[in-house]
Structure formats: C-alpha cells, structure tokens
N, C-alpha and C positions, 0 to 999 in steps of 0.2 A: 543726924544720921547720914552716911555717905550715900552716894545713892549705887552701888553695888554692897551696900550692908542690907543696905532695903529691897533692893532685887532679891538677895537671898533669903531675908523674909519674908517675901512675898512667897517665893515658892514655897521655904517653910509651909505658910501656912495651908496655901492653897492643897498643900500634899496631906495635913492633917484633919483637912478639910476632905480628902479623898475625892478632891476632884482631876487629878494628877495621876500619871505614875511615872515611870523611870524617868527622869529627862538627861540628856550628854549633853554638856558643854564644855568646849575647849577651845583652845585660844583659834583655834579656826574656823570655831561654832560648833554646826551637829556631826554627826558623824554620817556620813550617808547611808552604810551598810547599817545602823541602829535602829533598833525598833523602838519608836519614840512613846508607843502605847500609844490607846483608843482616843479619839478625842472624846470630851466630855462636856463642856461646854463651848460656846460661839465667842464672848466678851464677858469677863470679868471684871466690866463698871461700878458695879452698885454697890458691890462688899470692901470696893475700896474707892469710892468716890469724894474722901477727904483726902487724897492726894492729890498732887503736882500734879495740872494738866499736858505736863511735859510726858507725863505717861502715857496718854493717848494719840501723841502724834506721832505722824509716821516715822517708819525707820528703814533705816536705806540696808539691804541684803545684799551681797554681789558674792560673785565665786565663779568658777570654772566648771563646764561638761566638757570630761572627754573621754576617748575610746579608751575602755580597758586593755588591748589589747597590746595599743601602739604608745600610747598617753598622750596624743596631739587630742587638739581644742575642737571639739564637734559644734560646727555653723548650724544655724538656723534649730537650734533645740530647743523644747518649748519647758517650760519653768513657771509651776502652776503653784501658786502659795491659798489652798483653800478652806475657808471657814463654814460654817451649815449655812451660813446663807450669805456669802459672799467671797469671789473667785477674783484673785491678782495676777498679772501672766506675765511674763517677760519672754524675752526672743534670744538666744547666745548670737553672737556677734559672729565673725571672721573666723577668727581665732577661740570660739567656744565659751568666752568671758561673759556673761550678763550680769544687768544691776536692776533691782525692783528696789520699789517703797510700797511699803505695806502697815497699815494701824500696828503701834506697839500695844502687849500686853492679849494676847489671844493666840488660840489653836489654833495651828493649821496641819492642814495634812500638804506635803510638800511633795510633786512629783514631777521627775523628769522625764522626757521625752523625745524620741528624735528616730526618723524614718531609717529601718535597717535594724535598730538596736531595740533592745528587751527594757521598756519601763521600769524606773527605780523610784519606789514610791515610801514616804517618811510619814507616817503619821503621830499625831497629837502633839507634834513639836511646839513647845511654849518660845514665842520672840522677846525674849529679854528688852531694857529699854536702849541698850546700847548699840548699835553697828555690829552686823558679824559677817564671817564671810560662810558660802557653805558651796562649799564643793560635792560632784558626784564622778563615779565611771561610770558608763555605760557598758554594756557586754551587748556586741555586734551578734546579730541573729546567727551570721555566717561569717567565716573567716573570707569567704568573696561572695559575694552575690552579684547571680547575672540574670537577666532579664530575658526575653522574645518574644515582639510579636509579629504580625504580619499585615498588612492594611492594602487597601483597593476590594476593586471588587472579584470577588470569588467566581469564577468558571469554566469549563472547560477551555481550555487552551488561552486562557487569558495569564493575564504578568500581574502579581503583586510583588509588593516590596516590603522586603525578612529585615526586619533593623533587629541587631542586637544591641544590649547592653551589660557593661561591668563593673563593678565600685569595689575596688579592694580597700579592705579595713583591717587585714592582717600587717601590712605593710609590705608584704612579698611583690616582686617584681611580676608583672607580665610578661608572658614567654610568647603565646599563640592564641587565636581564636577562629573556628570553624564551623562551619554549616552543613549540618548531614542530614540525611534521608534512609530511615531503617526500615521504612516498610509504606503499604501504599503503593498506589499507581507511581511512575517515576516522572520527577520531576524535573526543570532541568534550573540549575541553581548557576547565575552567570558568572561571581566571582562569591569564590565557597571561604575564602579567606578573608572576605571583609566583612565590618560589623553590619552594613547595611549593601544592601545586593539585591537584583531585582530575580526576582523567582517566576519561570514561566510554567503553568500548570499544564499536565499530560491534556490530550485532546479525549473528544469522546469514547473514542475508541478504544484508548487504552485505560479508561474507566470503565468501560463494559467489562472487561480484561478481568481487572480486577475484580470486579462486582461477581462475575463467573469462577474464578479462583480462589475467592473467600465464601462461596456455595460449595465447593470440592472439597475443601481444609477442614482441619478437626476447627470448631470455634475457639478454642483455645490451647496455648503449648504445654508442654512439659513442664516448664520451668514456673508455667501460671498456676499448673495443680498440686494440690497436697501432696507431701509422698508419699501417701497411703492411696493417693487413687490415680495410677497411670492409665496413659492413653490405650489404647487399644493396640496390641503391637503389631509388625509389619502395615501395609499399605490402608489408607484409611479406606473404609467402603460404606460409609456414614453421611455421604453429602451428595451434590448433583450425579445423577447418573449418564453413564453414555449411551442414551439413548432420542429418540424423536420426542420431544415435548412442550407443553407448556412450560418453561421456568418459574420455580415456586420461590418467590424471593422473602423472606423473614425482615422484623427491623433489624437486628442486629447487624447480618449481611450488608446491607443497604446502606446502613448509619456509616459504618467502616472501609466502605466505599469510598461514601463521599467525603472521608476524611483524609487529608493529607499532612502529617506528623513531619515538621520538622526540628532537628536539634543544634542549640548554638551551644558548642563549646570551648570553654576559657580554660588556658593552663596559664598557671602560675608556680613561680620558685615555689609554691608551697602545696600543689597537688592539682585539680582538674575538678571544674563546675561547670553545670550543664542547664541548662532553660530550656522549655521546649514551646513551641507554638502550632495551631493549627488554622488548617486553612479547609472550609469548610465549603465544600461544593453543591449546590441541589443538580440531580440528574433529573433524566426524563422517564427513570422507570420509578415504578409503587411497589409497594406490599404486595405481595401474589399468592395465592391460594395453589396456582400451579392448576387448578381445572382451567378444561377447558369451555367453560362457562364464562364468559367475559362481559366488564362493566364497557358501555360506548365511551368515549374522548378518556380514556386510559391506555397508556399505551402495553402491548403484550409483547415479553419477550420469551422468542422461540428458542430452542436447540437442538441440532441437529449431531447423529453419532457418527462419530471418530470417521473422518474419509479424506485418506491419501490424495485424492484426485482434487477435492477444493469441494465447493458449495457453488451452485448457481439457484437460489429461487426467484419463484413469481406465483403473484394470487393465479391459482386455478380456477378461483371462486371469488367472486366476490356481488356483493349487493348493487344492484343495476345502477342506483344514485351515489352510491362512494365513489369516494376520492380521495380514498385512503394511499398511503406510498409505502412502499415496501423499503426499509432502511438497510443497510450493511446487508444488501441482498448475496455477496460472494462472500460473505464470515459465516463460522459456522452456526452464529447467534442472532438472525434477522431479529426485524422486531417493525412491530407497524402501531397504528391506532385507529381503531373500529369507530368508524364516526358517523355510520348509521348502522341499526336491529338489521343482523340479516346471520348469515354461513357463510365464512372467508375460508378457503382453504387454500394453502401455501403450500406450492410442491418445490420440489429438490430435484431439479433436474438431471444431478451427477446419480442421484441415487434411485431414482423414482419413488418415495419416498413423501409422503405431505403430512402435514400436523391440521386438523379442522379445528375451528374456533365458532362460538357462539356467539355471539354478541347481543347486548341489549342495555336496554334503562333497569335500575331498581324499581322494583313494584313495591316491597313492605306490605306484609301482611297481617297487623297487630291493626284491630277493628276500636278505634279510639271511643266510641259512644258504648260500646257495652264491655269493654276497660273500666270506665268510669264505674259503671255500674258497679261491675264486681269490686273494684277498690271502695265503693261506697256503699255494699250491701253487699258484699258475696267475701270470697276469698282473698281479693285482692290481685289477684296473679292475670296474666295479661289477658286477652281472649282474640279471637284468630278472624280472618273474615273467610267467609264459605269459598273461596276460588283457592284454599288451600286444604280447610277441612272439609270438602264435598267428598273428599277420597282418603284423605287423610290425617281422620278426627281421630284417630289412635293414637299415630303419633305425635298430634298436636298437644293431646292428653296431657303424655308423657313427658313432652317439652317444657309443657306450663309449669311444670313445678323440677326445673332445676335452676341453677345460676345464669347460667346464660338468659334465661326469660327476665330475670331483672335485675341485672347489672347497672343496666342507667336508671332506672324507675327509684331503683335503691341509692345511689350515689347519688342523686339529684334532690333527695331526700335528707339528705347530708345534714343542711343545717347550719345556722353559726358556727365559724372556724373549720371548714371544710376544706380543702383544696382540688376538687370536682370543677373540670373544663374541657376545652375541646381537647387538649392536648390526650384525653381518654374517648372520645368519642370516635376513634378510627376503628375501635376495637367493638368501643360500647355500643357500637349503631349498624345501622344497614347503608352501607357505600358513601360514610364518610370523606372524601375528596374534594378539599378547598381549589384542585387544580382542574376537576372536571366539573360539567354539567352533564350529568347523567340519572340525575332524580335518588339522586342521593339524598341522606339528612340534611347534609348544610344546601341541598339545591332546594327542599321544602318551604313553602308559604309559610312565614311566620319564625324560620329561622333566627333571625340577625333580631326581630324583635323581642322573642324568645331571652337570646343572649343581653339586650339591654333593660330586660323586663329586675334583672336584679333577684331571680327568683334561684338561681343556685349561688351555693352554699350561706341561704340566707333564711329557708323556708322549708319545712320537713313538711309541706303540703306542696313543693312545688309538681311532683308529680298529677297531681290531682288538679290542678292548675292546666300546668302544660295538655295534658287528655280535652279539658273544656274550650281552653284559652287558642290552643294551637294544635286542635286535631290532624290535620292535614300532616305537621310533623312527629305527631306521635305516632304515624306508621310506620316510622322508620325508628325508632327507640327497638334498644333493648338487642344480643343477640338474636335473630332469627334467623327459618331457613336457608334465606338467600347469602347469609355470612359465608355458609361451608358449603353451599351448593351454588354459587351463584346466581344473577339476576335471572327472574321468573319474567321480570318484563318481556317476552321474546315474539315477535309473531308467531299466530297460532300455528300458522302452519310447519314450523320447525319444530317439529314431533321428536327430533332427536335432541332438544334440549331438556326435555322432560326426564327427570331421574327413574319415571316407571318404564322406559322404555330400555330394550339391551341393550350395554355398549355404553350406555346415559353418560356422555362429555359430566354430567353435573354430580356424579359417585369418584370420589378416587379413595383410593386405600394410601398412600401418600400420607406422611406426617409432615409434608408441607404444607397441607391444608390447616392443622391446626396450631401450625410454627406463626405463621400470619398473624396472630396474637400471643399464644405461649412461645413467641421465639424471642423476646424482647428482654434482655439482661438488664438491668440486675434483679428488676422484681416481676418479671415471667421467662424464666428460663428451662422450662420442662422441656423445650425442643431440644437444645443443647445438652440435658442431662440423657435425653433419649439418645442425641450423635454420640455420646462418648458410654453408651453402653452396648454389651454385645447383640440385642436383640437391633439395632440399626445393622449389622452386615447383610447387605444387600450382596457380596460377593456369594456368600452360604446361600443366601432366598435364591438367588438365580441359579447356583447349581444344582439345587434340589426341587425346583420350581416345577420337573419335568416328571415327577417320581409322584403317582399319587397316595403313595405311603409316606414320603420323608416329607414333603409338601404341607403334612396338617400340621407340624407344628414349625415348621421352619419357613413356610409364608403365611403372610395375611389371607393371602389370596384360599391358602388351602385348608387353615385354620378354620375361617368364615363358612367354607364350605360343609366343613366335617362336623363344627358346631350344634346343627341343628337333630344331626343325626346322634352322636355322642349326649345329647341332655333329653335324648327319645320325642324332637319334636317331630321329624321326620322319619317315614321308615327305614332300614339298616341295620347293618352290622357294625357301631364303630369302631369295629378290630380290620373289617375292610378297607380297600384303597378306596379312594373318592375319585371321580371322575376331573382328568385334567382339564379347563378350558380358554385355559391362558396361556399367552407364551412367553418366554423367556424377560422380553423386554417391556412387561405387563406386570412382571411378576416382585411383591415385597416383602420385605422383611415383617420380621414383631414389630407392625408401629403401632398407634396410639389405640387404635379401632377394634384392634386385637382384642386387648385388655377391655376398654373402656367402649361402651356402648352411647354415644353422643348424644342421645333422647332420653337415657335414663334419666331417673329423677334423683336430685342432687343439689345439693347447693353451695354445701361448705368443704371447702378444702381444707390440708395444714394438719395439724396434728389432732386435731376432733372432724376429721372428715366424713361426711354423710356419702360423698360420691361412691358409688356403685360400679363392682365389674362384673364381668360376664359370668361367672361362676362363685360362686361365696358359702360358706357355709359346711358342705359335704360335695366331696367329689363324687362324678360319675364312676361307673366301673373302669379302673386305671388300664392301661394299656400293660401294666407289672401285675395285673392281677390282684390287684385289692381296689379297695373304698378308704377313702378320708376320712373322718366323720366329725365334725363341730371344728373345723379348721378354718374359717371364716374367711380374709380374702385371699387368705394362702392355698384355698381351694386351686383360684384361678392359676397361677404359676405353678401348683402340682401335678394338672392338667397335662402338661408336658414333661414338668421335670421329675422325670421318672424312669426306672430304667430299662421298663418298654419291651421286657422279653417274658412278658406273662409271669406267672406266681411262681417263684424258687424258695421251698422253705424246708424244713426235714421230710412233710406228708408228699411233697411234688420229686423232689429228689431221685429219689429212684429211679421214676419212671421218664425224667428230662431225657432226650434224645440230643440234645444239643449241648452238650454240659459245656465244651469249648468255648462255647460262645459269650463273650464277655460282656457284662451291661450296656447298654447302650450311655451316654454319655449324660450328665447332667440328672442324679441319681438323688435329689434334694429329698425326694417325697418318700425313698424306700426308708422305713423304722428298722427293716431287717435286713441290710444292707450287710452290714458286721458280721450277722450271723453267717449269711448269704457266703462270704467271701472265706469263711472259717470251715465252710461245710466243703467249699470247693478244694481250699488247701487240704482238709484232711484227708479227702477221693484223692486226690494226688498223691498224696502221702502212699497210700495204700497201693495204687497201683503200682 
C-alpha cells in the first residue's frame, strides 16, 4: 500500500471511528479560515501501533502570517500547534515565514498570533505523515493604531515627557501627527508636532483654578447625557456659590483636577486616529465637607465673593502656638492648614469680611467594649460612648440602626473573595487621611497591624475581632457624627463648635456635606444627580430666601423651619409665613436634608430601599386645600408640589374672590387639576 493510500485510510477509519470530523486538505494543507472540528483525542498510537514508525516522527510545517489587509509577512507572530497535553511554538521570521516540527499523526488545535491583530485559531486539525505548508491572514485590530503615554514625575509645575506612537497596517501613508490639550488646567506642550516632546505641567495656581471651576460646572456636558435628560437651561446655579466660605470639594471635583488629559493625533491617507494619555497630579487640598468644622494638618480651602478691588487676607485669629501660613493670601481662594485645636479666623481686608474655622483632632465616638457586647449578645449595632450620648442618646438611637452605623463593620465582614480596603475607608471611617496626623482611623494604635492581621476579605468575624483585637481603632469605624459634623475633638472651651449652640460652624444645610462621599461617580453619584436637578437652583433659593412665605418650599432653610409646624410638632398656622432668620448668602436650595432626615433609621438603598423621608404615607393639610391619603414617599414631594391657592372645586367656586389668579407652579399633587381648569374656562366662557 502507498503511503498516501494509507493516510487516507487511516482517516477512513478514524472518521468511522467517530473520532474525527471534517478535515481540509489541499495541496497547501489546511485552510486557515476552516473549521477543522473539536478535537477528540491527544495520539492515536495504540489502534494503529503495527504500523511504520515513520508515522510517528516528526514532520516539518512552514507557511506564511500576514496582514489581511496589505498581504506583506507579519514578523515576530507566534504559531502554536497544540495537543491536550503538549504545546509546539514557532516564531514567523522577517518577512512573516515560519517552520515548526511537530509528532506526526495527532490533533492539534493551531493558532496564530501577533501584537495589533485579531487571533486565528484552527482547531482539531489531523497532521498527515507528509510536509504541508499552512498558511493564515491576520486582520489588524485597526487599520492604524497609535499609542500615548507620558512618563517622569507628575506635579505642579514640573516637565514630563508625551512620547507618541504609530504602526500603520493599512498601508496608507502618513500625513501629520499632534499633541492637543481639550480640557484641564493648561499645559504648555514645547513641540506639539512631534511624536515625543517634553510637556511642562500648569503651576499650583492654576490647578486651584481649575479645581474651583469644575465646583461652578454642571459635572457633566450635554453631549455626555441621554437625550431625554438635558441640562438645566440657561446659566448653571447648581455648584460653588459666590459667596464667603468654606469650599466643599467632592471626589469627583478633585479626581478631575488633578487630571491632565492629553491627545496624540495621527493622520493618515486613510483618515485620522487618536490615543490619549494622562498625567496625574496629587494636590494639597482633600475632600471637604465645606463646614466649618475642621480636621488639624488638612489643609482648608477658603472662598471669598466676587470683588472688583482684589482680595487682601490675614489670620485675625489664630491659636497662640500655630504656625500656620496663609497661602494665595491676594486670590480670591486663600487656603491655609490648621496645625494646632483652636479658632482661626481669616479676614478680607478689601471687604471686611472673614470666614471662622474650627479646628481639631478626630475623637470617634463608637465605645468598642460594649460593641462587642451587643455584636455578641444584643443587636449587633454599634453602641456610642456617654461624651456624646449624655445629651444625645435620642439621636444616637436613631443612628444606630441606619447604614451609615455599619458600613465598615459590614464590609469587613465581607469574607472570602471580597474586595473591601482602604481604598473605602475615607468614606467608611472617621478622618481617614494617610496625609495627615490628626487621630484619624489610619492615625489609630493598631491600624497598619490591623491591615497585615489578614483579617478582611478573609473572615466574616473580622468585625468581632477588630472590637477585641484593636479597640482603640474601632472608635473610629463606621459612619459617625463627626463624618457630617466635623471633629468633636475641639478644646472645651470653644463652645461655638458644638452643634447645640446657634450659628453651630458644625450644621450646614449644603449638599456639599453629603457630596464628600455621595459625590463620587460612577458608583456614588447622588451629588451629581442632585446638581443636574431643578431642586439644586440656588439662583431661585436666594431670590425667595427673603419672603417667609415663598422661603418654605423654595429653601432648605425655610422648609426646615415650617416643618415642625406643618406636621403639628410645633404650635402654628402652616398656611402662615414663618419667620425669616437668614440671609441671603446663608440661604439653600432643596438639598439632600430637605427630603432626607440623616439620623433616620435606614439602611438599604436601590430599588427595595428601607431609607426614610421626612414625610411618607399621608400628607399634611396641603397648602391646595386637601389631604393625600396612603401616597407613601410621594407624600414628601407633594408637600410642595401643589398648587398652593387653597381648595378650588365646584363647592369653593363661587364663592373664590380670586378666580384670576392662576395655580401656583408645580401642580403634581392636585387629582382635580383638569377639572379645576375646565370650571375656570367655562366662568369665562360665560362672562
């Protein structure tokens, strides 16, 4: 018998054998685009081991990779001929040519490979005993592919060096290549037209700049949102205000800062490709809550309102042993760092004008020995120590059992295959800050051991652990007061940091207090959802801010006020005006405090959420002259949206003195609206 009569009995059989399926061979071997079928077995020795051992030895492959595109020979491509338990590899050459030897008479699964281009993979292919050649194309990811990055070290006003790169695989010629800057602080790029150029980054300054004008902007453009949900129109009035303040900075803000976005782009006879790189700066400011409650060695940035004349400050105040320095004292954005407990106050010389700060260490008030307890005989939920419940075990109550009380207690709990670390403890703890010492979490006894203890994501007891192991740092676990009011560390005698007193630096109505953690995209973005709805116009809350009728539902401030009287906890009329005690540059919109009561009990968010607002269920007597009744949290937003000219129905009609006067705006809650406006056209009609 010839020995290709007997190759083709062999497959014969093997195929009647159903250890086979399709196989291609042609005089240039497999076909590359072929599906050669499953493999099925490793070496087919033993059902034909009275044959020639010229069957078993190796046999030499070669062929060609090259670019589908262009058909030149792709260098360095790798050429993998594999069996279930044994891998032969060959390397293409110069010109895209390789040669392998590989055992005759067995499956392989054959596949090409090579950096830029899309994998072409053959499987079950049967190696005949003869030489074959097997060719493949490749198909290039891109018809050009360009590269960017950026290397040295990242900092203000420091030089890195932007190398680009290009491999065209279409064949088309090179035209141009360029270096651009679409956004970000500005940088200054020295030769914009070459692949490699040395980039000099903005100075401080003009990253404050920035860091300040992505506080003022919507977080995101037009062209970023659905078309069903545009931006707010005309001028935004959702971000920093022009007024004297704290700066409340979010991560988002901050993160987008310190990024500097650049773009290399390649034209080619055959269209235009872009890479982009970034360059990644740490500044000197933090996350900011925007009170004026302040952590020590953090530094605080100020702002001061809109003045033609310039800025001059200087501490009016400050703690007898600091040596603190007032920075960018002539911008309108000073900024210092409190680096002993005491009352700084920064005045404005142009303006007479000063912002007071507080300063102090974290205290944490979470009593780790009867935590334990409760985790191990009670509830489980945190428990408080008396220098915060002696006054305020009410609220303590009510804290203990929402999310924020155990966020970390929970997540540390995690378990096998968790992804819980510090990178959530800025949020999850009390004054998280690897850049200060301030009696923060990571400044606590027992921290760094803690983290090599191996005890998160590895132990759904690590809570129970941590309480025993490292009490000293379980004070500072978990949301607590001091997250949204600032450090309680403070000498006693600075009575004005205490939130029970008026005025209290440690209260703001600001949803930059709770942006500081919900401001964080892409999985806490509630701050942002707030800037792009109409309850953020701060333009509306200040014009009506002065009106103690329009004031209860168009500010926080007057909202808060008219609350306790509207649900009959206070005595009143809530069809009266409420007494003004704010002014204008004091004054907020619907932020988060409004709705949401921060001590309520609560825990779960999303779409089975347990969290609680201010009103729920049945509305109070409406300001349209009706009741809600089993309208659950759409109490709370009916509350106001209504249309606030007392009851209009056929029985009030007649006797309306005002008939002119057309609903007030935002008319969600009236059921007899329709009718309302039917009964008004007909009186027209008539008269």
């Amino acid at each position: 018998m010839s020995r290709s009569r007997k190759t083709l009995t062999t497959i014969r059989l093997l195929r009647q054998a159903g250890l086979i399926g399709a196989l291609v061979i042609g005089a240039m071997g497999f076909n590359a685009s072929a599906s050669i079928g499953p493999p099925i077995v490793d070496e087919v020795k033993s059902p034909f081991s009275h044959w020639s051992q010229e069957w078993w030895e190796p046999q030499t492959v070669t062929g060609a990779v090259s670019n589908s595109l262009t058909g030149q020979g792709i260098p360095n491509a790798k050429v993998t001929f594999a069996t279930l338990t044994a891998e032969f590899d060959a390397v293409t050459n110069a010109n895209g040519v390789y040669t392998i030897e590989v055992p005759g008479i067995a499956y392989y699964d054959v596949s090409f490979e090579a950096t830029h281009y899309h994998t072409v993979t053959m499987t079950g292919g049967l190696i005949p005993s003869s030489n074959i050649i097997l060719n493949a194309e490749l198909e290039p990811v891109a018809p050009v592919v360009v590269s960017a990055s950026l290397s040295g070290t990242a900092a203000p006003g420091a030089t890195v060096t932007a190398m680009g790169k290009v491999m065209i695989f279409d064949g088309s010629s090179l035209v141009s290549g360029r270096w651009t800057q679409h956004e970000g602080a500005r940088a200054t790029i020295s030769n914009p037209n070459a692949a490699t150029t040395a980039v000099t980054l903005p100075d401080q300054a003009a990253y404050k700049e920035e860091l300040l004008h992505l506080l003022k902007e919507p977080p995101i453009t037009d062209e970023q949102l659905p078309p069903n949900v545009p931006l707010p129109e005309g001028e935004f009035y959702g971000g920093l205000q022009d007024r004297f303040q704290v700066v409340g900075i979010n991560h988002f803000a901050l993160e987008r800062a310190e990024e500097l976005p650049l773009e290399f782009t390649i034209t080619t006879s055959s269209g235009v490709y872009t890479a982009s790189a970034d360059s990644l700066v740490g500044l000197p400011w933090r996350v900011s809550t925007g009170l004026k409650t302040v952590p020590i060695d953090a530094p605080v940035l100020l702002y001061g309102k809109e003045n033609p004349e310039g800025y001059s400050w200087t501490f009016a105040t400050a703690p007898g042993t600091s040596t603190a320095m007032l920075m960018d004292a002539e911008s309108q954005s000073p900024w210092f760092t409190p680096d002993v407990a005491g009352v700084y106050e920064v005045m404005d010389a142009q303006s007479g004008e000063s912002v007071t700060v507080h300063a102090g260490p974290w205290l944490g008030v979470l009593e780790p020995w009867s935590t334990l307890d409760s985790v191990l005989t009670g509830d489980g939920r945190p428990e408080g120590s008396w220098v915060c419940l002696y006054c305020h075990n009410d609220i303590f109550e009510s804290w203990r059992q929402t999310g924020h009380a155990e966020i970390f207690s929970a997540n540390v709990n995690s378990g096998p295959g968790g992804h819980y670390g510090p990178n959530c403890f800025g949020c999850h703890t009390v004054g998280y800050d690897t850049q200060g010492d301030n009696g923060g979490f990571d400044d606590r006894s027992g921290y760094q051991a803690f983290l090599d203890s191996g005890l998160m994501n590895n132990s759904t007891e690590a809570w129970t652990t941590l309480l025993s192991d490292f009490p000293d740092l379980s004070t500072t676990a978990n949301i607590q007061c001091e997250n949204c009011h600032g450090p309680q560390d403070n000498p006693r005698f600075d009575t004005m940091a205490h939130m029970d007193q008026p005025g209290s630096p440690r209260v703001s109505l600001s949803s930059d207090v709770c942006a500081s953690c919900h401001g964080e995209p892409l999985r806490h973005a509630r701050f942002q959802q707030w800037q792009l709805s109409r309850h953020s116009n701060y333009e509306l809350a200040i014009d009506e801010s002065g009106s103690g009728n329009c004031s209860r539902c168009h500010t926080a401030n007057g909202f808060l006020t008219w609350l306790p009287v509207l649900l009959g906890d206070v005595a009143g009329d809530p069809q009266d005006s409420i007494e003004v005690t704010w002014t204008s540059d004091e004054a907020h919109p619907q932020t988060c405090v409004v709705c949401h009561d921060p001590h309520e009990a609560g825990n779960t968010s999303g779409i089975d959420t347990n969290a609680k607002v201010r009103i729920s269920g049945s509305t109070p007597m409406l300001a349209a002259g009706f009741q809600a009744i089993g309208v659950g949290n759409g109490a709370m937003c009916m509350t106001c949206h209504n249309t606030r000219r007392g009851l209009r129905d056929e029985s009030t009609w007649p006797t309306t003195t005002d008939k002119n006067r057309a609903p007030h705006g935002g008319v969600q809650a009236d059921p007899d609206l329709v009718l309302e406006l039917e009964v008004h056209a007909a009186d027209r009609e008539g008269n």
